[in-house]
N, C-alpha and C positions, 0 to 999 in steps of 0.2 A: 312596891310603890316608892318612888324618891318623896325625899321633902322639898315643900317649898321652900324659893330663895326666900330667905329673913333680911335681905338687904337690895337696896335699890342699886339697881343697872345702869351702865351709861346706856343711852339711848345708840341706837343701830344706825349709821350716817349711810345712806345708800346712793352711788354714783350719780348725778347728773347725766339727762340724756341727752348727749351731743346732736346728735343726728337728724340732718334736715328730712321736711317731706320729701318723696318720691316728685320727679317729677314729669309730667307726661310726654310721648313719643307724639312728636309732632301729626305725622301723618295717620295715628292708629286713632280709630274713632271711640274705641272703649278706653282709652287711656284719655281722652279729652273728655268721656263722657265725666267719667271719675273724675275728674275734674273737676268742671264742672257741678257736680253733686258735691263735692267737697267743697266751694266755695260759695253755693246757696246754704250748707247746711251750715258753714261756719256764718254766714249773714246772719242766720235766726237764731245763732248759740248753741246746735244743737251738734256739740262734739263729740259727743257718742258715733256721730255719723261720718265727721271728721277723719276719729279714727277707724271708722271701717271704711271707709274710701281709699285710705293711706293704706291699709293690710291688703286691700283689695289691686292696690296699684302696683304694691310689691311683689304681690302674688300671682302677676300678669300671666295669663296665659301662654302668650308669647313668649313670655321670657325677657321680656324690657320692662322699664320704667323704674 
């Protein structure tokens, strides 16, 4: 078993996330829909939703957005 550190840490600085949302294929109706659902859910605050909309546009099945 190790010992406990007996002295305080600097704190861990972790990167800044650059990277804008996805953003949808004009023509594809699941990439608007996500959208869409991405911009009512961020209306009501709810960006848990935000962010699965965003994973989900990334993760197009197509292969765009």
């Amino acid at each position: 078993m190790t010992e406990p550190t007996r002295y305080q840490t600097l704190p861990v600085e972790l990167p800044l996330r650059t990277e804008l949302e996805p953003t949808p294929v004009e023509e594809c109706p699941g990439c608007i829909e996500l959208a869409n659902v991405r911009d009512r859910a961020r209306a009501g605050g709810d960006m848990t939703t935000v962010s699965d909309c965003n994973v989900y546009m990334k993760r197009h099945p197509e292969g765009h957005g």
